[in-house]
Structure formats: C-alpha cells, structure tokens
N, C-alpha and C positions, 0 to 999 in steps of 0.2 A: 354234650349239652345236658344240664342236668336240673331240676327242681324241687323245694319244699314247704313246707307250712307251718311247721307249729312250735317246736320244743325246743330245737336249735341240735339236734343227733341225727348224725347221718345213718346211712345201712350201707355204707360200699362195698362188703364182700361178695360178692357172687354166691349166686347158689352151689357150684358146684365147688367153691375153695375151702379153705380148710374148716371154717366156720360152721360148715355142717357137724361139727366133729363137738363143737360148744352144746352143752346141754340148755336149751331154748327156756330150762326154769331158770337159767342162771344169768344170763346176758340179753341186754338189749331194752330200746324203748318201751314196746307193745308190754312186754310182762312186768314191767315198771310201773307203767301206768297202770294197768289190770289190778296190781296190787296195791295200788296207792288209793284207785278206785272198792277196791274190797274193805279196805282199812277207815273210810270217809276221809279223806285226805286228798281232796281236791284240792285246793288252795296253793297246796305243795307243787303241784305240777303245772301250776301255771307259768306261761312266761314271764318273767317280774315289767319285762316293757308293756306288756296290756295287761297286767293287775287290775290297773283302776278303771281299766273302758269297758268291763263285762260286766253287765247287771248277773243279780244271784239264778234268775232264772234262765236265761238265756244260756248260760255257763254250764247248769243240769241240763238241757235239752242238746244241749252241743254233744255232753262228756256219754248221753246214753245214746246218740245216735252212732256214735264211737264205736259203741260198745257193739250195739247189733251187728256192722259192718263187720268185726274181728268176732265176729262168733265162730266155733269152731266147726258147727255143722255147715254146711253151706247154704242145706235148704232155711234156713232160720233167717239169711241175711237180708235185706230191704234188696230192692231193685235200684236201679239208676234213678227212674223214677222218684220211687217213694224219697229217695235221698234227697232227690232235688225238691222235691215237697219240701218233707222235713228242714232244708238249708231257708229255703224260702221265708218260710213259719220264724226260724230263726233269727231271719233277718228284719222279720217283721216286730217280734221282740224287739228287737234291737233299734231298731225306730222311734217304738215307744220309749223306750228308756232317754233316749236321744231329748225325745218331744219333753219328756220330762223336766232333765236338765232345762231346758228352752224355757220352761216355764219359771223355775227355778232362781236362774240368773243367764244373762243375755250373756254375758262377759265367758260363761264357762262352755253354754253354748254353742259358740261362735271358735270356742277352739275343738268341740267334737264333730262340728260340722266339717272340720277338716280329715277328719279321718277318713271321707270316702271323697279321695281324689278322680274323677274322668269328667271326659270329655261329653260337652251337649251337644257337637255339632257334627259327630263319626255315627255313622247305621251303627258300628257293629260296637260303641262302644258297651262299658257294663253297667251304663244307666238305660243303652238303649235293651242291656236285655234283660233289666230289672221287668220291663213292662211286659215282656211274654208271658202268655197264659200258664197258668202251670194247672187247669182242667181239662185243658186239651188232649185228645186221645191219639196215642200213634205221631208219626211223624210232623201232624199239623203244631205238635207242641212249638215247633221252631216254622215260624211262617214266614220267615225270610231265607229258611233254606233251599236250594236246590231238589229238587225231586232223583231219588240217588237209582243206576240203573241194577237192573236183578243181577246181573254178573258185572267183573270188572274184568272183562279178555286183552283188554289192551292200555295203553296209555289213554287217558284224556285227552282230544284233540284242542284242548282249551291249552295245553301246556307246549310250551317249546322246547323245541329239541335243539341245544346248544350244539357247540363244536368247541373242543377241547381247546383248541387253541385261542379260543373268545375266554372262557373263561382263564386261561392262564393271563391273559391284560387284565379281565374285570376283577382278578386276585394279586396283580402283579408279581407272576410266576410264581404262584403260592410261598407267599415271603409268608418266614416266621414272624415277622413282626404283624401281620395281619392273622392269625391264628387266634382265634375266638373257644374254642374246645377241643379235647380231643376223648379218643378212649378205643376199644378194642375195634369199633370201627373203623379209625381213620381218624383225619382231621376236621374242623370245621373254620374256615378263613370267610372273613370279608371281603366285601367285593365292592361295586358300583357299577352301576347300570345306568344307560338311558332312560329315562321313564314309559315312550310309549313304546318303543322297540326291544326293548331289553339287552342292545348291542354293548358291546366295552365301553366304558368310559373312564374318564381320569377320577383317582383316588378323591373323593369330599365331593363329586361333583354328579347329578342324579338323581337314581334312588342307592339305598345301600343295600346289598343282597347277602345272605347267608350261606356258603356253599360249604356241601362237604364232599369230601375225596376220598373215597372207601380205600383201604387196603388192598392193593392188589393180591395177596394172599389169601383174603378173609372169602372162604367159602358162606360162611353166616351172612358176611356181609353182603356180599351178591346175591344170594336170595331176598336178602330185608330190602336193600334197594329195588327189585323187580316187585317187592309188594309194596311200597311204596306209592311208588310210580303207577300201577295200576288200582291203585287205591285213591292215595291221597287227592288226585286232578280230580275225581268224582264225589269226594267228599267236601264238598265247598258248604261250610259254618262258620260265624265268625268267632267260635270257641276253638278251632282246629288249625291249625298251623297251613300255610296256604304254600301247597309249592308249584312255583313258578316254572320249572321247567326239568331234566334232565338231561346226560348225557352218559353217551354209551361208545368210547371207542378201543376197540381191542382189548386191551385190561383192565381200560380205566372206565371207573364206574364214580359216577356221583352227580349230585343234586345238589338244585339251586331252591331256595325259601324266601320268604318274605323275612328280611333283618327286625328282631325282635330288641328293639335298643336299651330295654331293663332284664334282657339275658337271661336267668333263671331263677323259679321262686327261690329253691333253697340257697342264694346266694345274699338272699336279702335275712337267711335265717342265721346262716352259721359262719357270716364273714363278718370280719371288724372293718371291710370298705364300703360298706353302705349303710346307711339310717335303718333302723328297727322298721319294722313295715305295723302300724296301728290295729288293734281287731279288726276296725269295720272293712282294715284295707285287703285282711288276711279272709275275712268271710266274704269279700265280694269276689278274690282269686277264686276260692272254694267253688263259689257259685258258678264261674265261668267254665273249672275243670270239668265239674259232674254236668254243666251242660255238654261239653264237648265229650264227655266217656256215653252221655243217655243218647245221645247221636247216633257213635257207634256201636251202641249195643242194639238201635234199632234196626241197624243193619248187616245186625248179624255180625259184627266184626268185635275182638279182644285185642285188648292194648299188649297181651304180655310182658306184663312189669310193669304198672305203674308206679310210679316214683313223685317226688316230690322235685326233684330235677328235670321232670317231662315237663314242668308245668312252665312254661316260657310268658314272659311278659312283654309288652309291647310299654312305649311311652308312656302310654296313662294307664300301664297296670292291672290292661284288660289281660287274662287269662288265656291263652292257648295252648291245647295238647301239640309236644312233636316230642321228637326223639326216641320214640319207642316203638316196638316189636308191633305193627299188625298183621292178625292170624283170623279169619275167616270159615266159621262153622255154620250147619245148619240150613243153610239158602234152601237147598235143594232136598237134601237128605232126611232134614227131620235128625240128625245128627246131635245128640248135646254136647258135646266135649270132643277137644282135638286131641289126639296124642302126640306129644312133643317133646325133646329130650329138654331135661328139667333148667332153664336159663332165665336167666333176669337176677337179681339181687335178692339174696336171703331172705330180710328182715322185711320187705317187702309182701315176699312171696307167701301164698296161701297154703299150712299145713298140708292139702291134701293135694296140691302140686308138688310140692317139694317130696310127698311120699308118695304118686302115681306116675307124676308128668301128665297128667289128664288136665287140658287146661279148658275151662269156662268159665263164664260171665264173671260169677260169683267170686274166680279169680280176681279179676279188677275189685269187689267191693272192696275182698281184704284188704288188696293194695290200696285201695282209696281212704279205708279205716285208720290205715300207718298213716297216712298224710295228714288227715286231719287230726292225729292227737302229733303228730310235727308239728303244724300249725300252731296248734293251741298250746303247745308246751313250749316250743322251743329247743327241744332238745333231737341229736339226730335218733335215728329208729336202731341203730346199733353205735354205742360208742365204748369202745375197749378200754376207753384212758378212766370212764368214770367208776364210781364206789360198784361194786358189785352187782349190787340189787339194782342196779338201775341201770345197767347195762344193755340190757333188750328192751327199749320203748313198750311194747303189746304189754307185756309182763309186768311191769312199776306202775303202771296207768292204770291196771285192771288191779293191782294191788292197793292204789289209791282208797279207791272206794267212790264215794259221795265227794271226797275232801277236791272240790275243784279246785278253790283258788293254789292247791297244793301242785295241779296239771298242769297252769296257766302257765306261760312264758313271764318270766319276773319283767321282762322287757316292757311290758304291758305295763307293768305299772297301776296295777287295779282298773285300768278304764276300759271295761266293756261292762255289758249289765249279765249279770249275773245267771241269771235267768236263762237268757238266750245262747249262753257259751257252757251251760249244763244239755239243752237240746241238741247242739254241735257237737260234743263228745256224745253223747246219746247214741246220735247216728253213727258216729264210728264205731 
C-alpha cells in the first residue's frame, strides 16, 4: 500500500539496493527541485494540472516550507508542529485567493469551490479537522483524540483477535482476484465483514475490511506486525489508519484495517486510472498527514519512511497514515535516536539515516519534505526514465529556485494562488 503528492516521481528503490551506488547530485526529485529552486524556476516544477489554482503567494510559502523540511542539518528542520502551522497559514492563503475569485465572478467560483471535496456530516472528516486549534499546546492540539497510554505492553483490548480461518471466508481463501497490494511484506486482500461483529461475511455485503498476510518468511515483517498491533489499537485519530483487529496463528501473521476506498495518495499522482487530484485537494491530504505524523511524534513514535504511498485515502479523501514502519524512542530514556539497520526507500530517506542508521523525528520531516514537493510537482522523488538533472526530486526543486510555477504539477493547470503554494514548498 503505497502514497504521494506532488510531482508525479516515484522513489521505489530501497535504501539498501543498488541506488545507493547513484550519485544523489545526479538523480532524483529533491535535487531537481533544489535546483530549479536555486535557478528561480519555480513555475517549471509545478504540476501542469494545478498550474492555474495556486495564487503566486501561496506557491512561495509552500516551495520554502519544502525547503526547510529537506535541510540537510537536522537541527534546522521545523517540527511536526510548526509544519502543521505553516500548512494551515497556507491554507488560509488559499482561502483568500478562493474568496477572491468569488468576488471576481460567480461562474469561476463555483468551479474552485470544487476543489475541496468532504464530507459535513463524518467527526473525522478534513472539514471537521480544518476547525482544530492549531494554538493548542501538547496533545490537546487533537481534542478528539484518545488519551495515548505511557507504554504499549500489549495489544489494545479495543481490537479483535480474529482466527485465521474467519478471515480466510472474509478474503475468500485470499483469492487473487481480491488482492488490493503487495510488496516485501506480503499481500494486502479485501475482505467483508459484519458491521457490528466483524464475523465473515459474503463478498459486497457489510462493511469492507483491508487485510494483510505477512510473509511467513519475513523476519521484518514479524516484528512490524507485533509493533503494529501494540501500537496502532492505542493510537486512535482520525488522521491514522484504524485497525480493527489481528491475528496470530503458528506462522501466520496479519492484520485486519479499516478498507480505505480511494487506496493511496500516489495513485492519484502517477497513474493514468484516476482524475488529477486539484491543489486545494492535494493541500488538504497534506494537512491530514502532518496531522496524523504530529500525533505520533507526540508520542514519541517515528514512522520510518515516510512516503507518499503511506498516505491512504478514504472516500472523501480524508488522509490517513498506514503502511509504514513504527519505531518508538525516548518514552522513558530521555533517548534521541534509535539505531536501526538503514530501511525504507532511498529518495525518501534522510541523509544522515541513510549514512548512520540513527533514526529520529527529523527523519520523518525529510521524508515529509519529499512528499510535499511530490505533491506540488507531480513528479516521483526518483525516476530513472527522466532527463538527467531531474532525476532525484530533493536536487531539481532546490535547483529550481524561486521559479514556482517551474515545481508545480503541469496537471494543475495554474489553479492555485500563488502565494500560498510558495509557503508549501517553503515548508518542505
């Protein structure tokens, strides 16, 4: 299961594949944009489908928020917080630009007002968490979250513990034709449940559940699922991927989710089977990650690796983190940094992880930094097929310069204000 945001370039190599071997000034999104951004060549990197929905201000505060997140020292980067400030600010630009148009002409209005598609009548949709304070200190920032416990020793008793052979009905004996993802952990299959029981049920009939089946092989993966499970049942936000239950017998290991029916961000970047996702649609995903990453940075927890394929979408496009690595520092110790053998995706990953394995916080900004110039570009964070120089997303972007509309995903089509998609790369 996989996500992204901005430029339309993926980063699929792993950190530990040959890729390390690429000299990092010569390939990939980050150093694309870097340079594009060095040059004033913003314009150039935008996605051409939201060209025309980014005001000019909005477009600088995006392109430096960018920039700080991919800074190379760590201490320099913003917090979860400041970012979610900053995204905020952003959004509020983008408002006004909105309000503008409005004044402008009704007719032109009435088609930007489309750009921020949810739901008024779900708690957790991303209008309901436009209204969150963003003064709030500590945990009360999210006031409809759960109070998280100081350890997580065991499972959640809020989650069910399936039996394998339930879920082999609610997967119908994990037929391929129900296969929704896969990758070095296993598979991810559909399923259907009962709604208030969560027992088997017939295929279209229920609820739909997301299950995955780890590899019985994968030593990784038996540890990711035991932090999962002791993690995720205590982590209840509505930016967080919500799982329903596990199961554990002999070999088999895996987990059951909440079915995410718009699948993952970077599906709506870099595939030709879905509609271009709008700025305001791609800044309000934005908004719903870095709430669910400021979550778990308050609790002490790291995504290791975030990507642009963590970010999973529900119906109306509310945002939630799943599929990735959580790793746990600090609680007790006073500890800054895990030591970890160096894993997750390259182009993602943070210089000084990829040359210590020392992973903290400021890990996730980089990674958050790559996402949002995906977002706003359009382009993946590594893609081998393109021109040289543009190769490594960090690098072409920071080459850029000033030149926004040069960032922008052509897909866009000029509609964001300008303004407000310069503060959003800003923070990256």
């Amino acid at each position: 299961m996989s996500f992204a945001t901005g430029d339309g370039k993926k980063s699929e190599p792993s950190s530990s594949s040959s890729i390390q071997h690429i000299d990092e000034e010569q390939w990939g999104l980050v150093t694309w944009v870097q340079d594009s951004i060095k040059e004033g060549n913003l314009k150039n990197i935008i996605d051409s489908d939201i060209r025309g929905e980014i005001s000019p201000k909005c477009l600088k505060e995006y392109v430096k928020l960018a920039e700080r997140c991919l800074h190379n020292s760590p201490k320099h980067r913003p917090t979860m917080a400041e970012i979610l400030f900053s995204l905020e600010s952003v959004m509020a630009i983008q408002e006004k630009f909105n309000s503008s148009l409005q004044s402008a002409s009704r007719t032109l209005f009435g088609r930007m007002a489309n750009l921020f598609p949810f739901s008024s009548n779900q708690e957790n949709s991303v209008q309901g968490d436009l209204n969150l304070s963003t003064t709030s200190k500590g945990n009360n920032m999210f006031p409809h979250m759960k109070e998280v416990p100081a350890h997580f020793p065991s499972p959640s008793p809020i989650l069910k513990e399936f039996r394998f052979s339930d879920l082999e009905k609610t997967t119908g004996s994990f037929s391929p034709d129900l296969i929704l993802g896969e990758g070095g952990f296993g598979k991810v299959f559909l399923g259907w449940v009962k709604e208030n029981t969560l027992a088997p049920s017939k295929q279209g009939v229920g609820i739909a559940v997301a299950v995955k089946r780890l590899n019985k092989e994968s030593v990784q993966g038996a540890a990711e699922w035991q932090a999962e499970v002791n993690f995720l049942g205590h982590l209840a936000h509505p930016n967080i991927i919500r799982l329903l239950g596990y199961c554990r017998e002999e070999l088999e290991h895996l987990l059951v989710y909440e079915y995410m029916s718009n699948k993952s961000f970077d599906r709506f970047l870099f595939s030709d089977i879905a509609e271009p996702l709008s700025w305001g649609t791609r800044l309000l995903i934005m908004l719903g990650a870095v709430r669910g990453m400021t979550h778990l940075h308050s609790n002490n927890i790291v995504s290791r690796g975030l990507k642009s394929s963590d970010i999973l979408l529900d119906k109306d496009f509310n945002a939630k983190l799943g599929g990735f690595g959580l790793v746990r520092f600090g609680s007790e110790t006073g500890e800054t940094h895990v030591s970890t053998r160096v894993m997750g995706t390259y182009c993602y990953a943070a210089p000084e992880y990829n040359a210590t394995g020392h992973l903290t916080a400021k890990c996730d900004i980089y990674g958050l930094g790559v996402v949002l110039l995906v977002s706003i570009t359009g382009r993946k964070a590594l893609d081998l097929q393109g021109p040289e120089e543009e190769v490594i997303l960090v690098k072409w972007a920071t080459s850029v310069g000033s030149n926004i509309k040069k960032i922008m995903d052509p897909r866009l089509e000029g509609k964001y204000p300008l303004d407000g998609a310069s503060e959003y790369v800003a923070v990256a």
